[in-house]
TORKOL-4160 file (C-alpha; in steps of 0.2 Angstrom, whole numbers, padded with zeros to 4 digits, m for minus):
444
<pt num="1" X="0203" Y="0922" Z="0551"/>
<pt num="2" X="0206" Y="0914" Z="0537"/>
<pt num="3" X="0192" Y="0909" Z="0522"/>
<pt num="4" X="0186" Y="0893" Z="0513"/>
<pt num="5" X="0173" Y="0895" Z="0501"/>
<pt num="6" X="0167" Y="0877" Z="0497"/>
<pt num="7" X="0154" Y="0884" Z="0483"/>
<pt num="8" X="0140" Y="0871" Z="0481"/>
<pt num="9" X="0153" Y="0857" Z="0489"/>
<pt num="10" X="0144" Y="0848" Z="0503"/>
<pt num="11" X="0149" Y="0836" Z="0516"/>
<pt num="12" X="0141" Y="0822" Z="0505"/>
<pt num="13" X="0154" Y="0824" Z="0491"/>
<pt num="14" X="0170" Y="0828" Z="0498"/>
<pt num="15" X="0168" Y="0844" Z="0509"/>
<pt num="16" X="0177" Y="0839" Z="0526"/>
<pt num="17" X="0195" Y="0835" Z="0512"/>
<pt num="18" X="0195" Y="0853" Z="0509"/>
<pt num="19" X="0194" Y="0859" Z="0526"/>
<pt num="20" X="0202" Y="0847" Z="0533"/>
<pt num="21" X="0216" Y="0852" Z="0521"/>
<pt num="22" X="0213" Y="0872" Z="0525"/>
<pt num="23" X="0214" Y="0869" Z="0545"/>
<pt num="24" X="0234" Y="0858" Z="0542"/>
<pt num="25" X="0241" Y="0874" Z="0541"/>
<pt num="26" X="0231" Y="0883" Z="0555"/>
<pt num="27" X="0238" Y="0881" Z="0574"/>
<pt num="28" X="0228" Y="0879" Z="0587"/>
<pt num="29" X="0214" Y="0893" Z="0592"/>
<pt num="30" X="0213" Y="0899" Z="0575"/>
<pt num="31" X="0199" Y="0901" Z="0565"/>
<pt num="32" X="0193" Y="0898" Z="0547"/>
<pt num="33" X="0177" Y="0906" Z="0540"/>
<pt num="34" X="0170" Y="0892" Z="0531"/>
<pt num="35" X="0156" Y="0897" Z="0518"/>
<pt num="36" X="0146" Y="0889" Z="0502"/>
<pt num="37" X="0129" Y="0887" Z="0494"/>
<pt num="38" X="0127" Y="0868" Z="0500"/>
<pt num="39" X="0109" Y="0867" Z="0508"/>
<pt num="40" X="0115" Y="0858" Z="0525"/>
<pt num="41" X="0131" Y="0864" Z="0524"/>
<pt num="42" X="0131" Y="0872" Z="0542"/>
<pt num="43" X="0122" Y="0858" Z="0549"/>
<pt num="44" X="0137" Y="0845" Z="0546"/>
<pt num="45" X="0150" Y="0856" Z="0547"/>
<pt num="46" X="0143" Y="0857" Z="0566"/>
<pt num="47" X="0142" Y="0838" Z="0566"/>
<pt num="48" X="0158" Y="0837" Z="0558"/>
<pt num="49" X="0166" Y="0849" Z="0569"/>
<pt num="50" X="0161" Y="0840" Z="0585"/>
<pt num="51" X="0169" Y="0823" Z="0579"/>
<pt num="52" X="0184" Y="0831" Z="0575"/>
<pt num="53" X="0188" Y="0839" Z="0589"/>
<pt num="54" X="0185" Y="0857" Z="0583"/>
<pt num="55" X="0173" Y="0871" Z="0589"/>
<pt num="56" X="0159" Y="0876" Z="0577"/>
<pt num="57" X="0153" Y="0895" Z="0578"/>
<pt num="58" X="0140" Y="0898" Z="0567"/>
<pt num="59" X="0136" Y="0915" Z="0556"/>
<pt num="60" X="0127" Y="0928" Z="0564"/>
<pt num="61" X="0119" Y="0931" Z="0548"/>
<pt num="62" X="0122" Y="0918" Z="0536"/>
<pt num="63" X="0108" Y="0925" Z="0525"/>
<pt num="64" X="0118" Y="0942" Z="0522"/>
<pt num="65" X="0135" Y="0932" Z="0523"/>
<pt num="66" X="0147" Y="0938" Z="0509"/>
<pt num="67" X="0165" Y="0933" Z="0504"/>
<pt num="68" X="0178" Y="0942" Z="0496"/>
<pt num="69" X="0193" Y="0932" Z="0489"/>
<pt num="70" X="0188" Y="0913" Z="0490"/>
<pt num="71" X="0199" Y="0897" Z="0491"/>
<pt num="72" X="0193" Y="0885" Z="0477"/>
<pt num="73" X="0195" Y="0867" Z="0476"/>
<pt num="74" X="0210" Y="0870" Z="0461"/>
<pt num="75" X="0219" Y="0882" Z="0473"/>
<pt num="76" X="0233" Y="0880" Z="0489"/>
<pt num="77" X="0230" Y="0881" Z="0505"/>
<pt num="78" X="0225" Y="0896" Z="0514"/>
<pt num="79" X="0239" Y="0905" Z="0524"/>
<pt num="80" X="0240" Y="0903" Z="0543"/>
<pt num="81" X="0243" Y="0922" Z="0542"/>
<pt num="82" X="0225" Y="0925" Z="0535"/>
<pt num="83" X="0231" Y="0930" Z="0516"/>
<pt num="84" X="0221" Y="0917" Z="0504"/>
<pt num="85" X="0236" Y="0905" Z="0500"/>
<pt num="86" X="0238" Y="0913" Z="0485"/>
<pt num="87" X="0222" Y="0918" Z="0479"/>
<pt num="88" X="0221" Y="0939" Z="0475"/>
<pt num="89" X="0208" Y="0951" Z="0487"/>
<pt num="90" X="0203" Y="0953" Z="0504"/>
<pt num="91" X="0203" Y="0937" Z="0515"/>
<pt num="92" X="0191" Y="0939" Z="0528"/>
<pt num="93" X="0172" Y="0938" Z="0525"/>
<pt num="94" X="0165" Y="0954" Z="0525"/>
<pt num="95" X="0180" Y="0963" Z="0521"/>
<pt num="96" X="0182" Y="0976" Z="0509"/>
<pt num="97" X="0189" Y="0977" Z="0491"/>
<pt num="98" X="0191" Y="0961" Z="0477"/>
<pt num="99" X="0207" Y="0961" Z="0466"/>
<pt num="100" X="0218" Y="0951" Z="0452"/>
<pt num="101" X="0210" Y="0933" Z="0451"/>
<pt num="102" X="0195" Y="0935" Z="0461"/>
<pt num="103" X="0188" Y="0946" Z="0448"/>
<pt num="104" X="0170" Y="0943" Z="0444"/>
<pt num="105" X="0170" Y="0928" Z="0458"/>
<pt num="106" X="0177" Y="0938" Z="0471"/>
<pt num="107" X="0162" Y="0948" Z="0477"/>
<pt num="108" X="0149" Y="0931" Z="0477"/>
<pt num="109" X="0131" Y="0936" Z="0475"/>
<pt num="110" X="0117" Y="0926" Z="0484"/>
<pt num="111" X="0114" Y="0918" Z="0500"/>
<pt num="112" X="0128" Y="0908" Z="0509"/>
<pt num="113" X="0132" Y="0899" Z="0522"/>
<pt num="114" X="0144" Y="0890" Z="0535"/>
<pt num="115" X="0150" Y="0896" Z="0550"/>
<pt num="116" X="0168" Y="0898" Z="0560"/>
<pt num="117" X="0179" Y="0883" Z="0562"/>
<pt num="118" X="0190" Y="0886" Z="0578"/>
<pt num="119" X="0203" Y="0874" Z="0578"/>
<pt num="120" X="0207" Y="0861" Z="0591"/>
<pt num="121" X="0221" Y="0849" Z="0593"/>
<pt num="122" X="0213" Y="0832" Z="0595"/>
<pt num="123" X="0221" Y="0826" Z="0577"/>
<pt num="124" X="0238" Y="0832" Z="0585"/>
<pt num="125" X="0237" Y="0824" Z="0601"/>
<pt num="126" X="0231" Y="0809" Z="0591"/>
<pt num="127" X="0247" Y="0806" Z="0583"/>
<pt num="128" X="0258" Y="0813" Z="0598"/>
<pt num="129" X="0267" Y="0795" Z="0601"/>
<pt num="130" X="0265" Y="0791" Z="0583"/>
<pt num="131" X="0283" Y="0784" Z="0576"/>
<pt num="132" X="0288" Y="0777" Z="0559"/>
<pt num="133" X="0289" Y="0756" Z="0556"/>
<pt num="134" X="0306" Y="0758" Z="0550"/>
<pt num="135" X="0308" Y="0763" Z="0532"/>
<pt num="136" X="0301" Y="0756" Z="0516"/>
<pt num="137" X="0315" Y="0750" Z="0508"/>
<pt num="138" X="0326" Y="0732" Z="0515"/>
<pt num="139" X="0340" Y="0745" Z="0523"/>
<pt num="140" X="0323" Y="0753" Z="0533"/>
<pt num="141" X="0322" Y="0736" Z="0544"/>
<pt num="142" X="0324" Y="0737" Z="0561"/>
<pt num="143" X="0331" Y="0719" Z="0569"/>
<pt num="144" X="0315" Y="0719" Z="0580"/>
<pt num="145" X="0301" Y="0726" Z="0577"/>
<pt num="146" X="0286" Y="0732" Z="0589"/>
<pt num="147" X="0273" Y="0720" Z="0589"/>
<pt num="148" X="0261" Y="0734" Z="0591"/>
<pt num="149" X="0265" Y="0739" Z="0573"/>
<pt num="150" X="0255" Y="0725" Z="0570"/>
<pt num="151" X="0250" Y="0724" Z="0549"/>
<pt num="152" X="0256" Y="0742" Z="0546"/>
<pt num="153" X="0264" Y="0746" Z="0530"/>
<pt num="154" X="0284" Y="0745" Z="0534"/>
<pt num="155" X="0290" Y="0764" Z="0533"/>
<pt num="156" X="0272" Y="0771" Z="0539"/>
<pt num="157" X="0269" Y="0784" Z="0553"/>
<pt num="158" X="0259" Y="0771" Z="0563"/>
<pt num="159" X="0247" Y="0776" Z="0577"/>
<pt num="160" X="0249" Y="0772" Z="0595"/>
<pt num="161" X="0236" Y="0760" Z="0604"/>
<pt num="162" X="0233" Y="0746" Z="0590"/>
<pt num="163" X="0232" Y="0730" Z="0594"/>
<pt num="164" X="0250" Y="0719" Z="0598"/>
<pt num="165" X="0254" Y="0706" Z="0584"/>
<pt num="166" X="0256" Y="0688" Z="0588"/>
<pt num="167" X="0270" Y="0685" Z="0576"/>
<pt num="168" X="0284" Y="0674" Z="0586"/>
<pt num="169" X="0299" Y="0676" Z="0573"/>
<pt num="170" X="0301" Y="0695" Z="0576"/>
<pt num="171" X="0321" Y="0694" Z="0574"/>
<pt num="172" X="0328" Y="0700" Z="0558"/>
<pt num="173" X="0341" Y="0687" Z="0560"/>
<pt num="174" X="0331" Y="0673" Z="0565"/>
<pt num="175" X="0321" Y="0674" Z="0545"/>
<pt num="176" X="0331" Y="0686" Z="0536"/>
<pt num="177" X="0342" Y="0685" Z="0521"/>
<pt num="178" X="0351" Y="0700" Z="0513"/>
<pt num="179" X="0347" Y="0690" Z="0495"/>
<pt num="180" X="0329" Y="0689" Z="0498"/>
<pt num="181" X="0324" Y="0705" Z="0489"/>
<pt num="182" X="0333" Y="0699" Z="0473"/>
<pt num="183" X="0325" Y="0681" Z="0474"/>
<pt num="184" X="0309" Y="0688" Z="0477"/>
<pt num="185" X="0311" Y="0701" Z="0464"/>
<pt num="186" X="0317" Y="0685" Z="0452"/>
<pt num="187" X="0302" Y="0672" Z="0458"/>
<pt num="188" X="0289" Y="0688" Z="0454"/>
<pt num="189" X="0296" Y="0685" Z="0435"/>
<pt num="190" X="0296" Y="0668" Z="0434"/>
<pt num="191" X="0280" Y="0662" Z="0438"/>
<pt num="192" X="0274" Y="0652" Z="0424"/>
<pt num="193" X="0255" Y="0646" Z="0422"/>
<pt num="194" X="0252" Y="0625" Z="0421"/>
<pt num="195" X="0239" Y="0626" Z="0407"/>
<pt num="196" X="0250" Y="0633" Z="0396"/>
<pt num="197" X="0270" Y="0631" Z="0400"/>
<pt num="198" X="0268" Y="0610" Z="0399"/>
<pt num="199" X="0263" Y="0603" Z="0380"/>
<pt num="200" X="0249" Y="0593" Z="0388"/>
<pt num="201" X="0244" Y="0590" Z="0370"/>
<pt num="202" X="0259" Y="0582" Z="0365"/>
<pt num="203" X="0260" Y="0566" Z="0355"/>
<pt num="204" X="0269" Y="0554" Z="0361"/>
<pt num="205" X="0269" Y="0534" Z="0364"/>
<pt num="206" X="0275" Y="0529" Z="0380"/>
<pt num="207" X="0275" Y="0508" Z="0384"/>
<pt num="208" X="0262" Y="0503" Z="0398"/>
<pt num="209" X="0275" Y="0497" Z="0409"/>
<pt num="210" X="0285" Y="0516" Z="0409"/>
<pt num="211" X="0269" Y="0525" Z="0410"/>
<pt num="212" X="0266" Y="0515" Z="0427"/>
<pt num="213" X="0285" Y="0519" Z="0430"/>
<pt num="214" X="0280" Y="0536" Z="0427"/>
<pt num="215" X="0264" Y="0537" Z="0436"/>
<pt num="216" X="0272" Y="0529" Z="0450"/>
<pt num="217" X="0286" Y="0546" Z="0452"/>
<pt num="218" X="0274" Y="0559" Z="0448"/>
<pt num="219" X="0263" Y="0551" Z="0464"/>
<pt num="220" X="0280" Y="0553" Z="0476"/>
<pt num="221" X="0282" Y="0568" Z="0469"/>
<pt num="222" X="0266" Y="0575" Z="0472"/>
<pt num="223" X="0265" Y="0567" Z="0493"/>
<pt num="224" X="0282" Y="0576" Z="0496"/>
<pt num="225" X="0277" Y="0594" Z="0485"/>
<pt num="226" X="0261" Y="0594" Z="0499"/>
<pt num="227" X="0274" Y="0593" Z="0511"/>
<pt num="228" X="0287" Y="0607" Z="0504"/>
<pt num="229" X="0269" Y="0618" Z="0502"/>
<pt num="230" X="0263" Y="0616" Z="0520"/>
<pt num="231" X="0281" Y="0620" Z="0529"/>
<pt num="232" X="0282" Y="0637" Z="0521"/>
<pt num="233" X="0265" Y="0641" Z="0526"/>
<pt num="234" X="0265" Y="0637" Z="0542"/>
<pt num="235" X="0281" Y="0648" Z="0545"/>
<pt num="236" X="0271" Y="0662" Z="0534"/>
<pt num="237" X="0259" Y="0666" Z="0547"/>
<pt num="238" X="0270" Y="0666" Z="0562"/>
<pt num="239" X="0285" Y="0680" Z="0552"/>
<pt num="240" X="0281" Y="0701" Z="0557"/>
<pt num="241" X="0277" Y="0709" Z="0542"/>
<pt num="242" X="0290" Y="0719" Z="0545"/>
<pt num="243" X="0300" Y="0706" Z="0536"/>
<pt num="244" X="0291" Y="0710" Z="0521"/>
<pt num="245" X="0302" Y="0701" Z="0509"/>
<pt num="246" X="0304" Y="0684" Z="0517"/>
<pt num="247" X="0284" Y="0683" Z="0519"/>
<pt num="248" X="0282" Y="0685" Z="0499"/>
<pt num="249" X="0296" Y="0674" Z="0496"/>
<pt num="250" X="0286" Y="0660" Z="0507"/>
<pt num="251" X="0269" Y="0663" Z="0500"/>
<pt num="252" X="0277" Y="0663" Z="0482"/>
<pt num="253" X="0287" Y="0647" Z="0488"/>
<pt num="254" X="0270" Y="0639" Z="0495"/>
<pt num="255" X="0262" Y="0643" Z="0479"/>
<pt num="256" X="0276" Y="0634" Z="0469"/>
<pt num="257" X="0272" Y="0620" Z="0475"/>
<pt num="258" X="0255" Y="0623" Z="0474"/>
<pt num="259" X="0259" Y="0623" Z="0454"/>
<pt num="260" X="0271" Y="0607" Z="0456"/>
<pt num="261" X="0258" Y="0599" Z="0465"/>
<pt num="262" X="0244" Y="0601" Z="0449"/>
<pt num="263" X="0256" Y="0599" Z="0435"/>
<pt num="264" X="0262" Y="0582" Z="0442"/>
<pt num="265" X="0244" Y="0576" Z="0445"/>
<pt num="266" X="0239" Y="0579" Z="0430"/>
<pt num="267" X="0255" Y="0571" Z="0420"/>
<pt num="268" X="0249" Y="0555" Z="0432"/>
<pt num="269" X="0233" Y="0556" Z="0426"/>
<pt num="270" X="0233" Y="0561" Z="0410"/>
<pt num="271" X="0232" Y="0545" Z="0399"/>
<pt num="272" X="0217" Y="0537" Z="0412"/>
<pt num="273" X="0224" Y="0529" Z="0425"/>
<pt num="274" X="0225" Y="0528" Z="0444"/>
<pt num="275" X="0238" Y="0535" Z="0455"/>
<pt num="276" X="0253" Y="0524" Z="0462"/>
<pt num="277" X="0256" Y="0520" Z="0479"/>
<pt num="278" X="0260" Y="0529" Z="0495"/>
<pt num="279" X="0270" Y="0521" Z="0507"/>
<pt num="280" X="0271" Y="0522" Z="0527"/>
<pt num="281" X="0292" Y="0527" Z="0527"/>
<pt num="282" X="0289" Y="0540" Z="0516"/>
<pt num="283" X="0273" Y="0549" Z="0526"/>
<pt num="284" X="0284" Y="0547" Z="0540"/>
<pt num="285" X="0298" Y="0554" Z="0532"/>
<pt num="286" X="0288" Y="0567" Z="0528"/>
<pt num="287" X="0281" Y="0571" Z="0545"/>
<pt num="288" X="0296" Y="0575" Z="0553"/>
<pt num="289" X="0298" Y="0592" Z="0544"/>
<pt num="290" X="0282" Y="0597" Z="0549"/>
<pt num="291" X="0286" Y="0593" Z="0565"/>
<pt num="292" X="0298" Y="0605" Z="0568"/>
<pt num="293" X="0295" Y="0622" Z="0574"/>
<pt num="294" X="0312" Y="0633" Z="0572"/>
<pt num="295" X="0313" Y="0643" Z="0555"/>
<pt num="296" X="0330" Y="0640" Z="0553"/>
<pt num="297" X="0330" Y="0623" Z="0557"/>
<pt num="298" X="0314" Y="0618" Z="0548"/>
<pt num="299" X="0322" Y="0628" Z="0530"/>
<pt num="300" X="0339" Y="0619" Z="0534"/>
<pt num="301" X="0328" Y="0601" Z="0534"/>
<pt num="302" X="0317" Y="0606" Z="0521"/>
<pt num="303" X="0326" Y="0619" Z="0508"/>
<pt num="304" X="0347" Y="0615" Z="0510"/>
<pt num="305" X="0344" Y="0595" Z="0514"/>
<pt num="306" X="0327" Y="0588" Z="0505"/>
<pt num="307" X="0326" Y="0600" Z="0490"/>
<pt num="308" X="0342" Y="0602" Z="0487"/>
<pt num="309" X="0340" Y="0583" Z="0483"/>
<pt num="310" X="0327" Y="0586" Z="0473"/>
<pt num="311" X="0335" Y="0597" Z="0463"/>
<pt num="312" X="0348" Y="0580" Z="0458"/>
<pt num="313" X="0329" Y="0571" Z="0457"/>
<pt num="314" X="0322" Y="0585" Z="0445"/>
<pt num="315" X="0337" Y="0582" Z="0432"/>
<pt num="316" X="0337" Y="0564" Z="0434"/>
<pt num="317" X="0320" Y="0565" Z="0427"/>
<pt num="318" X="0323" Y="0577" Z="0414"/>
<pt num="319" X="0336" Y="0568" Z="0406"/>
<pt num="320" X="0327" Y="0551" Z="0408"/>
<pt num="321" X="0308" Y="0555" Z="0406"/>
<pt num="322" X="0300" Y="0545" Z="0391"/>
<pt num="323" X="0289" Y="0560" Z="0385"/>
<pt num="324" X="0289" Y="0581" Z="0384"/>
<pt num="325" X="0275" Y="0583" Z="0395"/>
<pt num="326" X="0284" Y="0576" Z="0410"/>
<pt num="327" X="0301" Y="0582" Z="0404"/>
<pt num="328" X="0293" Y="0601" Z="0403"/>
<pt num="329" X="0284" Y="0597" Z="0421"/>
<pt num="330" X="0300" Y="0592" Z="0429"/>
<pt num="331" X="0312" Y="0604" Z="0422"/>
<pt num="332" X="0298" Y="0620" Z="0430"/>
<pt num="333" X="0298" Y="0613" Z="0444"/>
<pt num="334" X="0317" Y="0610" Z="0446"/>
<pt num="335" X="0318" Y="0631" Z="0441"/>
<pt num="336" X="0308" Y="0633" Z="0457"/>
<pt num="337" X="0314" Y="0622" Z="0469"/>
<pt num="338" X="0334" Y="0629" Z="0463"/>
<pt num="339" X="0325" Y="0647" Z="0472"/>
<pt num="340" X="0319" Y="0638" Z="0488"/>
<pt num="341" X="0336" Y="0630" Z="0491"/>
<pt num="342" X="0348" Y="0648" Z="0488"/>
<pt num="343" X="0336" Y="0656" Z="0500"/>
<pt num="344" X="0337" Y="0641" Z="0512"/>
<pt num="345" X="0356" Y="0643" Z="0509"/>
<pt num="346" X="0357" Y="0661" Z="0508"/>
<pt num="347" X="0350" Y="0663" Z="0528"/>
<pt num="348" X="0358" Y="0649" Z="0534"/>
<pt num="349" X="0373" Y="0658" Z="0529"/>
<pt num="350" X="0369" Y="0674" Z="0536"/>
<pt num="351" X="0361" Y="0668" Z="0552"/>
<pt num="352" X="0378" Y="0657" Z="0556"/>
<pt num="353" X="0386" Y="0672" Z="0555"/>
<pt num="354" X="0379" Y="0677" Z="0570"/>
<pt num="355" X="0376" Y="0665" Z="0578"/>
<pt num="356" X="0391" Y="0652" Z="0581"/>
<pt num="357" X="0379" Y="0639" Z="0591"/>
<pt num="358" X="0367" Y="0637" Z="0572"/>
<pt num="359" X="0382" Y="0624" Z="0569"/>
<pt num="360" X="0377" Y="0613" Z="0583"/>
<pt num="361" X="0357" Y="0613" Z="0583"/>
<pt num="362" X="0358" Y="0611" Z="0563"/>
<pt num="363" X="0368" Y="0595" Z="0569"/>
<pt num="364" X="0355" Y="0591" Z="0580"/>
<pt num="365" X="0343" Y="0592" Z="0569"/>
<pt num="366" X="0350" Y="0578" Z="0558"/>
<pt num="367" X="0352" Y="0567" Z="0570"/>
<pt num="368" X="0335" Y="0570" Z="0576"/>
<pt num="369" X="0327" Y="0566" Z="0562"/>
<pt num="370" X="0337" Y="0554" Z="0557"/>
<pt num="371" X="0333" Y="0543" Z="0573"/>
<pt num="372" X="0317" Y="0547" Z="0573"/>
<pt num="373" X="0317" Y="0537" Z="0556"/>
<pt num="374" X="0329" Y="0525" Z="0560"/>
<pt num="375" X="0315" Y="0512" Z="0560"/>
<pt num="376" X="0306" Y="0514" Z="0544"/>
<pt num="377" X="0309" Y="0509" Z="0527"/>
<pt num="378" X="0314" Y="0526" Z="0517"/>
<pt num="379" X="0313" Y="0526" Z="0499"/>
<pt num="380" X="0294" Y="0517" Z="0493"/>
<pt num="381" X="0302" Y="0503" Z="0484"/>
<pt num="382" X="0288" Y="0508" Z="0471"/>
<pt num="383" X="0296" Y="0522" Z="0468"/>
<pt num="384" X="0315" Y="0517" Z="0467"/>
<pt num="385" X="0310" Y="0502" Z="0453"/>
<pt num="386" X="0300" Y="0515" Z="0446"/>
<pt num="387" X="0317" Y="0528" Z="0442"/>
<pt num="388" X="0328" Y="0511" Z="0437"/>
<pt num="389" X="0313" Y="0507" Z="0425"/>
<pt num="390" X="0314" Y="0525" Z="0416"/>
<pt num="391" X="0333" Y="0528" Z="0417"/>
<pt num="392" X="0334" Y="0512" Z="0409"/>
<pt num="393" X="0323" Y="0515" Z="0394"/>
<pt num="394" X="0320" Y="0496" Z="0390"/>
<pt num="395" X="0317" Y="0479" Z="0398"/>
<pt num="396" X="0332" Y="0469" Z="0394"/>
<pt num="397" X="0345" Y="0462" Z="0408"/>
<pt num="398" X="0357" Y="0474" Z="0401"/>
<pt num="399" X="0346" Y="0490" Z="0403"/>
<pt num="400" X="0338" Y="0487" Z="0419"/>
<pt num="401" X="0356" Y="0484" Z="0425"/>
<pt num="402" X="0360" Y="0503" Z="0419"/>
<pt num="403" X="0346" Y="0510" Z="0426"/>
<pt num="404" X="0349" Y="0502" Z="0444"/>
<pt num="405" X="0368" Y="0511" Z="0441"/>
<pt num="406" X="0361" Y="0527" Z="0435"/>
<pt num="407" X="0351" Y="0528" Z="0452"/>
<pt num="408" X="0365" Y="0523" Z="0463"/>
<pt num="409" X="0372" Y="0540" Z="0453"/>
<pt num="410" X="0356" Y="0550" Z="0456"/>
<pt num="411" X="0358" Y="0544" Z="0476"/>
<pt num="412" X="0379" Y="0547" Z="0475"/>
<pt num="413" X="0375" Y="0566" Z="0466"/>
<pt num="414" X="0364" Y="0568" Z="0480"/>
<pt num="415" X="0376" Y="0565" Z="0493"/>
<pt num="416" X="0388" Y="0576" Z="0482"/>
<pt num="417" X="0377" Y="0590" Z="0484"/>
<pt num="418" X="0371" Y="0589" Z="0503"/>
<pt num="419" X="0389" Y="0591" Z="0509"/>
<pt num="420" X="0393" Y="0604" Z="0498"/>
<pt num="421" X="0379" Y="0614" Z="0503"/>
<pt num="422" X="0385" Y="0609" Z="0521"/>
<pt num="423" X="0404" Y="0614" Z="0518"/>
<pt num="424" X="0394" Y="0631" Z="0514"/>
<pt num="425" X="0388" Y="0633" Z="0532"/>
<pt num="426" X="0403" Y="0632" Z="0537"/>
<pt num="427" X="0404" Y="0610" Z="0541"/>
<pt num="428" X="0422" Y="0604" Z="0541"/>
<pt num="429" X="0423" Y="0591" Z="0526"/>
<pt num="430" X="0423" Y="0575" Z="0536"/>
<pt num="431" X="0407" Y="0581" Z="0547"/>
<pt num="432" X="0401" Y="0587" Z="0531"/>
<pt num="433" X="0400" Y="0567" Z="0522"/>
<pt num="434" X="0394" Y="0563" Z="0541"/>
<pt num="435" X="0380" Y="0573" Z="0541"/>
<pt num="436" X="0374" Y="0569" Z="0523"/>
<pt num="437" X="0374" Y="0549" Z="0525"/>
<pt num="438" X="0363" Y="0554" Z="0541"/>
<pt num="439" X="0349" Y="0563" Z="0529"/>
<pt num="440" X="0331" Y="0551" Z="0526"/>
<pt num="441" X="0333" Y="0539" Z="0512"/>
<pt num="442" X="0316" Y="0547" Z="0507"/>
<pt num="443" X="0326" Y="0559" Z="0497"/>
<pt num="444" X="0316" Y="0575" Z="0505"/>
């Protein structure tokens, strides 16, 4: 038998972690002498050996019950060969004799009780079954993961018999990207806060016909931002959790364009006035990326093709924007959405390495979308007089004709950019262009 002497420890502070503790190292059918001053102390530990599964023998005389050599709460375990893991004198309750660093509390005066603890194996046969969600780290994934490991922590011993997960992209190689621990890592830095990374207190004297100009963009940037947040979110809830890293690279991603989506609005507000227009094309633009369900296919539309031209947008702003606060807006938000696209990238990459049909339906998915819009206006004209008006600074003949050329280069950049991006993923050079003069006039 081994002992445990609780003291004055009851069951309402903490009692059962001791013993639970004490009976780890005890195998089934042996027995620990449990003892203490705590008035009910036998009463729960009868309770508490019922839940658990153990059998409770209580003292024959608990009024005369004395211990020799206790366990205290600062010492080890007890041993499963009845010494007192560690602790000096006799082990057994009754026994004879108290030595070394029992001393004066060795031989404890006064009325205790408790009872026998005889252990059963209801905590082992709970976890018989049990098995690890992969291990903690990204070279722990497993490429698919049991459903039934449902929220559980990836690299915990999880439980048989919990419920099953209804997470539909359960296939490391239909969300992963090797990179996405590092840009995760990176986005976690780089978070920056809207009341204080923009000068919103800035002087500055902007003409009412370019503070219209710029109204009129920060409203299209705000309608297609709503967009770029909902897509992330919407794949966030259906990822495994396994996939630990892709999940808080989206919900970092949706809250970037949460951020976006304020620092905009309130650049188009801030000297009193209404917001510009929306118009149907660009809606329905819009619409088509939430309409698509695939992960890879919905981050190719969205992050490779739409905010990679943003990116191209973001720095035609930058250099062209008629005051700091919307310069300092943009250039944020262009950090951001340079993220979302090298993730977009990055598991576009990896997933075609795999997989030689991603060509095709990316292709598809174009040509989709591209159909699907074939009718609309694209670009709100709003919005295209709007970037001539600030790229050309001024409103003579001469400038206006600059900034309509300056955004025939914004559009030409863009193309520049989609078919590189597209030569990435593995595109010949001539599907490449082909794919890019497909993309929504919209920009996103």
């Amino acid at each position: 038998m081994t002992p445990l002497d609780l003291a004055d420890l009851g069951f309402e502070h903490g009692a059962h972690i001791l013993i639970r503790r004490a009976l780890a190292d005890l195998a089934p059918g042996d027995e620990l002498v449990v003892t203490g001053t705590a008035p009910a102390l036998a009463v729960h530990l009868a309770a508490w050996c019922r839940g658990e599964g153990h059998r409770f023998v209580p003292p024959d005389d608990p009024a005369t019950t004395r211990v020799r050599g206790r366990i205290t709460p600062d010492a080890g375990p007890p041993g499963r060969d009845g010494t007192d893991g560690g602790m000096s004198g006799s082990s057994a309750p009754g026994g004879s004799g108290s030595t070394g660093s029992t001393g004066a509390d060795g031989d404890i005066p006064g009325p205790r009780v408790g009872g026998r603890v005889v252990r059963g194996r209801a905590d082992l046969d709970r976890w018989a079954g049990a098995e690890r969600a992969g291990g903690p780290g990204p070279g722990g994934i497993v490429r698919r993961p049991d459903p039934r490991w449902g929220l559980a922590a990836r690299g915990a011993l999880v439980e048989p018999g919990g419920p099953a997960l209804a997470s539909d992209l359960a296939d490391r190689d239909v969300v992963w990207a090797d990179v996405a621990p590092r840009l995760y890592a990176h986005a976690a830095s780089a978070q920056w806060d809207p009341a204080a990374a923009v000068p919103w207190d800035a002087e500055f004297d902007v003409p009412a016909e370019v503070e219209a100009a710029v109204v009129q963009v920060m409203t299209y940037l705000v309608e297609n931002e709503q967009a770029a947040l909902v897509v992330p979110a919407r794949l966030l809830a259906r990822v495994h959790p396994h996939f630990r890293e892709v999940l808080q690279l989206l919900a970092v991603q949706a809250a970037d364009e949460a951020r976006h989506m304020e620092v905009f609005t309130r650049r188009a507000l801030l000297r009193g006035g209404e917001m510009g227009t929306s118009s149907a094309g660009g809606r329905a633009s819009l619409a088509t990326l939430l309409a698509e369900p695939d992960f890879s296919l919905a981050s190719f539309l969205l992050s490779v093709l739409g905010e990679g031209a943003f990116l191209n947008l973001l720095s035609f702003l930058d250099r062209h924007a008629p005051d700091p606060v919307t310069r300092a807006a943009v250039r944020l938000a262009r950090q951001d959405e340079a993220r979302h696209v090298a993730f977009g990238v990055a598991h576009l990459e990896h997933r075609s390495r795999l997989d030689p049909g991603l060509r095709g339906r990316l292709r598809g998915a174009v040509e989709r979308r591209h159909d699907a819009l074939r009718d609309t206006a694209g670009l709100n004209a709003d919005v295209f007089d709007s970037l001539v008006v600030l790229a050309a600074g001024e409103w003579t003949p001469a400038a206006i004709a600059s900034g309509h050329r300056a955004v025939r280069r914004l559009r030409a950049d863009m193309d520049e950019g989609r078919r590189h991006r597209l030569e990435r993923l593995g595109f010949p050079p001539d599907e490449a262009a082909e794919l890019s003069a497909l993309h929504t006039r919209n920009f996103m």
